[in-house]
N, C-alpha and C positions, 0 to 999 in steps of 0.2 A: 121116297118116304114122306110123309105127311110134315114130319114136322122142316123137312126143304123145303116142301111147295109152300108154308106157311111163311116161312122167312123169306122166299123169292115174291110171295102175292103181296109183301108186306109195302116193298119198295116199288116205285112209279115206273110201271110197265112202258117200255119207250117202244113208240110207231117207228114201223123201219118201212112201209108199205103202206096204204089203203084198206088191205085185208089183213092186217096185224091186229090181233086180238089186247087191247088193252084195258079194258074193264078186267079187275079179279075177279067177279061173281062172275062174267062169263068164261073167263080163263078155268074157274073153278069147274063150273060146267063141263067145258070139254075136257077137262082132264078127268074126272067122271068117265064121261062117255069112251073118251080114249081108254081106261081100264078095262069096262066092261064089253070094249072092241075087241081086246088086243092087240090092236095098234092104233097108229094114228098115220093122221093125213095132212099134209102143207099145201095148203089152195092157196098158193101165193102168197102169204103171211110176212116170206121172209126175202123174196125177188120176185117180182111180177113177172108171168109166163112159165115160171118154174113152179110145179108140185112134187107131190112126195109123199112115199109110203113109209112110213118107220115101224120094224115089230122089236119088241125089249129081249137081249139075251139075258137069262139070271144063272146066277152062280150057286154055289152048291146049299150055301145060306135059303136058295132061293129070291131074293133081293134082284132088282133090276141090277147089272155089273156093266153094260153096253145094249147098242142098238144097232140096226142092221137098216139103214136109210136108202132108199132105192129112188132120187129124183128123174121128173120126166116132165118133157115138152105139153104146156095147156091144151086142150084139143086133142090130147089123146084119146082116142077110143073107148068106151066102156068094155071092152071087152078084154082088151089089152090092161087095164088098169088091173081088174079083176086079176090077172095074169102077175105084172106085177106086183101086186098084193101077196098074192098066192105064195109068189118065190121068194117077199124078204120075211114073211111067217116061216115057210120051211127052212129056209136059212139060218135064222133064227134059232129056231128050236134043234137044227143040228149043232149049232155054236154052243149053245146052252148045255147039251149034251155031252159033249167034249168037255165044256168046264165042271160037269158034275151036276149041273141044275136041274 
């Protein structure tokens, strides 16, 4: 919900990495972009070497309720990523399904 991400961008975003996103405006940004994805992606933000695909399961409100995180080794494949992608979306929207969303 907006007025979270408001109260979260409010407070001094801490570096855990080199690729940790600490500016709000850009924080603001991709979570922008992560909406209009439906999902998101960890390029190492949170462990160098490790990424990540996350899709949102919603509940019957509709409202995000959980996520469905799929990490994976840097240098993965594009093709495989895509893959990955692919199955924590359909997981996803099966989970969501089951809750009513």
């Amino acid at each position: 919900p907006k007025e979270v991400a408001a109260r979260l961008l409010a407070a001094p975003l801490a570096r855990v990495t080199d690729a940790t996103i600490t500016d709000p405006e850009v924080l603001r940004g991709a979570l922008q972009a992560i909406r209009q994805a439906g999902h998101a992606t960890d390029s190492g933000e949170f462990v160098p070497g490790i990424r990540a695909v996350a899709a949102p399961v919603f509940g019957p409100d509709g409202a995000c309720v959980a996520a469905v995180s799929i990490p994976y080794l840097d240098g993965t494949p594009p093709v495989r990523e895509a893959a990955l992608r692919d199955g924590a979306l359909a997981c996803a929207r099966a989970v969501s399904t089951r809750l009513g969303g």
